[in-house]
C-alpha positions in Angstrom: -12.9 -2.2 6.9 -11.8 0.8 4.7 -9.1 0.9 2.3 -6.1 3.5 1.5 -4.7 2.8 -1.7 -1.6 5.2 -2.3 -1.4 6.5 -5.5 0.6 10.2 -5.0 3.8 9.2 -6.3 5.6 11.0 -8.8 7.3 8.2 -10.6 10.2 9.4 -11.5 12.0 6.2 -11.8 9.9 5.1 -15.0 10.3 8.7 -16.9 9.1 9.2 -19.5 6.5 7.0 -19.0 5.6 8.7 -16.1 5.8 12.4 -18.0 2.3 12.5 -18.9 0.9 9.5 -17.4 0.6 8.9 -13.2 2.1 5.9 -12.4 -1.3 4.1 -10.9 -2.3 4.4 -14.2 0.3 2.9 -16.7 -0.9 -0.2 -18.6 0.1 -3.7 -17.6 -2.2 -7.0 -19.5 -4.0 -4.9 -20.6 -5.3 -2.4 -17.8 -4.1 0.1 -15.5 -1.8 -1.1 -12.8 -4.3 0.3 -10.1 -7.4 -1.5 -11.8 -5.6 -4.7 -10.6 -6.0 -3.5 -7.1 -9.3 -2.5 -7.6 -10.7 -6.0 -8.6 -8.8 -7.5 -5.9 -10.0 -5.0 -3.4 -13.8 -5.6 -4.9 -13.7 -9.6 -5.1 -12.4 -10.0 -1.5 -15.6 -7.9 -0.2 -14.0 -4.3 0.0 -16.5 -1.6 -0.5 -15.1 1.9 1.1 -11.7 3.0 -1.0 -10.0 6.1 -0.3 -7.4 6.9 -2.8 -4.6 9.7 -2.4 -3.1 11.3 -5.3 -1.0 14.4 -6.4 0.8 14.4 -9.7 -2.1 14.1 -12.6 -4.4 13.2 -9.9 -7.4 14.3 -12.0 -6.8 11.5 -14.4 -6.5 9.1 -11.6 -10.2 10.4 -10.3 -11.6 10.1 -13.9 -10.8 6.5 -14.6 -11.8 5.2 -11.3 -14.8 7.4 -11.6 -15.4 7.2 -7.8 -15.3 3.3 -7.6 -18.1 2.6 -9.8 -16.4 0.0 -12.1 -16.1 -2.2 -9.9 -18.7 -1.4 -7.2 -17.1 0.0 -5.0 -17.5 3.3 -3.1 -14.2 5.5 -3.6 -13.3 9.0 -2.0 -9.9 11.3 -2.9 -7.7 12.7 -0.6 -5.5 15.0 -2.9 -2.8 16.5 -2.1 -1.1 19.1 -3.6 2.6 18.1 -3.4 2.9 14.4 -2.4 3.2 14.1 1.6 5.0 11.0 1.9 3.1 7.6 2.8 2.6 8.6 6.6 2.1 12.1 6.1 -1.1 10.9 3.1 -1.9 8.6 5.7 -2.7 11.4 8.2 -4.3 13.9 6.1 -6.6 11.0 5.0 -7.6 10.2 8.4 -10.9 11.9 8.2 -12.2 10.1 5.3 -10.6 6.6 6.9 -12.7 7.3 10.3 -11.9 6.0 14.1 -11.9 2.2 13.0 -8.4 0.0 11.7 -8.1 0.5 7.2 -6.0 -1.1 5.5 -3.6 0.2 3.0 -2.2 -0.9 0.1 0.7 1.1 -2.4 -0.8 1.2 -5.8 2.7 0.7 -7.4 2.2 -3.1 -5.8 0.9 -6.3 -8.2 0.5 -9.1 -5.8 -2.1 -11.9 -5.6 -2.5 -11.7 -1.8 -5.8 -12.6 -0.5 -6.9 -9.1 1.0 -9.9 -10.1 2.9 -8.0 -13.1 4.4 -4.9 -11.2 5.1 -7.4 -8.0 6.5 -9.1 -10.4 9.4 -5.5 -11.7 10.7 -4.3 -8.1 11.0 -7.6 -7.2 12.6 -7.1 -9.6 14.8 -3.8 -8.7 16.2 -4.8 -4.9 16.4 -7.7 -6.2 18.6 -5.0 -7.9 20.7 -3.0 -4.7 21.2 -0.9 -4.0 18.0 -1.2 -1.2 16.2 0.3 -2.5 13.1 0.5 -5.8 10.9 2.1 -5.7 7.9 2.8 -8.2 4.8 6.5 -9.0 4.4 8.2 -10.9 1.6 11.5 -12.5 0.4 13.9 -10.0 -0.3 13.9 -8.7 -4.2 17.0 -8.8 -6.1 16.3 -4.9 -6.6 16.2 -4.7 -2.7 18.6 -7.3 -1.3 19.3 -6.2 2.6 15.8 -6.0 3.1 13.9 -4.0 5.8 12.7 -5.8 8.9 12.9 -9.2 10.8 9.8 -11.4 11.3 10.6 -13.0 14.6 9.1 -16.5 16.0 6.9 -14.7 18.1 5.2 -12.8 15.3 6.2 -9.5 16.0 8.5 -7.2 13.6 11.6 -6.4 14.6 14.3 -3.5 12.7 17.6 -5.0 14.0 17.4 -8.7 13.9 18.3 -11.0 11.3 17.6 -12.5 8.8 15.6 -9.6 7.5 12.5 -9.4 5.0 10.9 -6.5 2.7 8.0 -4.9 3.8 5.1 -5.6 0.7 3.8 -1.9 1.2 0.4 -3.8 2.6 -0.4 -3.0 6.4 -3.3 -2.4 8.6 -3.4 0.2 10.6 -5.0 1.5 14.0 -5.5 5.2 13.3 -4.0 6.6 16.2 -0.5 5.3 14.5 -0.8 8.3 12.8 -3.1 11.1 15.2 0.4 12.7 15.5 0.8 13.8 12.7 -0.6 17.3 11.8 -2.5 17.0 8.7 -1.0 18.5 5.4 2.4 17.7 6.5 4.9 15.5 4.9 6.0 11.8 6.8 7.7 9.2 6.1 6.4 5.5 7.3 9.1 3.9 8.4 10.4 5.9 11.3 6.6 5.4 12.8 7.1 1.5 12.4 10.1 1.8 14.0 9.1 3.9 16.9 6.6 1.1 17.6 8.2 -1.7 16.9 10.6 -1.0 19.9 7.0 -0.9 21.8 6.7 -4.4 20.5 3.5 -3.2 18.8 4.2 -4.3 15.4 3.4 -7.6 14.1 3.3 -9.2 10.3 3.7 -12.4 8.3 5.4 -13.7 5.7 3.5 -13.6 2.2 4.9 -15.7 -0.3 2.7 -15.4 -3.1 3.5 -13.8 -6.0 4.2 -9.9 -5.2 6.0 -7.4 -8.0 7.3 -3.6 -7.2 6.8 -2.3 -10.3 9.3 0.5 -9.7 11.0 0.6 -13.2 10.2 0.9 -16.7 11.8 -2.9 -17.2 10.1 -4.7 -14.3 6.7 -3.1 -15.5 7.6 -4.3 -19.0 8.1 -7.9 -17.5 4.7 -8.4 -15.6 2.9 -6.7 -18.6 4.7 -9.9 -20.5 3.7 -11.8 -17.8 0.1 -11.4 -17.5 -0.6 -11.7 -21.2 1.1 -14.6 -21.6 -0.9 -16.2 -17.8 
């Protein structure tokens, strides 16, 4: 199975750090953040990456220096002004092929088993979905959450008690055929869409899972990991 990691954020929640440094790339114990994705993505037996970027993406291609780190085999799919997550979804499609990817935001630290995680999503896509996605409790930073995680496994927008989506899903291409390529589109109105097709399932992750959105939360799991 492929990989999408997004990485074309701008950032501009954790300016100035962000000024001259993209965000995949700011320094948290002791590597970039998107290195901790890498190893992840390399130790759970991912080989094909593709990695989107726009703002400073040339820095992002020269310190993953296509993948070979860690082993791994990574293409770019650049954009020139950032196309949202569906609409860097789309334009990638080419490079991700006909078969499910996964995809994972690169401003995510999280300790999820990918491969484990990849073969139950695989799994319900086989079955008919064309989604699965990782949800977890609801953040302080994002209290009302985004969707419910009903009994029968399937995700749901307007029932309660709601969870936050982890920015980790598995995808069946054709979620995204739709859109022209180049465009800009935003995920969550696809989920939606299908979700009220009941074609959307996910699971609760309760591992340990950081959105390092802000200059104070990165400065905590930098703390964090030098001190694990």
């Amino acid at each position: 199975m492929k990989v999408m990691i997004l990485a074309a954020g701008r950032g501009e929640r954790m300016r100035p750090l962000t000024d001259k440094c993209p965000k995949p790339l700011l320094r948290v114990g002791g590597k970039p953040l998107i290195a901790w994705t890498m190893e992840r993505l390399a130790k759970a037996g991912f080989h094909d990456v593709v990695v989107n970027h726009a703002y400073l993406g040339r820095m992002i291609e020269r310190v993953l220096d296509k993948g070979k780190p860690w082993g791994m085999h990574v293409e770019y799919s650049p954009e020139e002004e950032a196309l949202e997550t569906a609409g860097g979804i789309a334009k990638a499609l080419p490079l991700l092929g006909d078969a499910p990817f996964m995809v994972v935001n690169s401003d995510v630290y999280c300790d999820l088993n990918f491969e484990s995680f990849a073969m139950r999503g695989l799994t319900k896509l086989t079955q008919g979905k064309h989604a699965h996605l990782a949800m977890i409790a609801n953040p302080a930073h994002h209290p009302t959450g985004d969707f419910a995680l009903k009994e029968n496994g399937l995700l749901s927008r307007n029932d309660e008690p709601r969870l936050t989506f982890a920015g980790i899903g598995v995808y069946r291409p054709e979620l995204f055929a739709h859109i022209a390529g180049g465009t800009k589109a935003q995920l969550a109105p696809i989920l939606i869409a299908a979700m009220e097709k009941s074609l959307v399932s996910g699971e609760h992750f309760k591992g340990r899972w950081v959105d390092v959105g802000t200059p104070e939360r990165l400065k905590e799991l930098d703390a964090a990991l030098k001190t694990a």
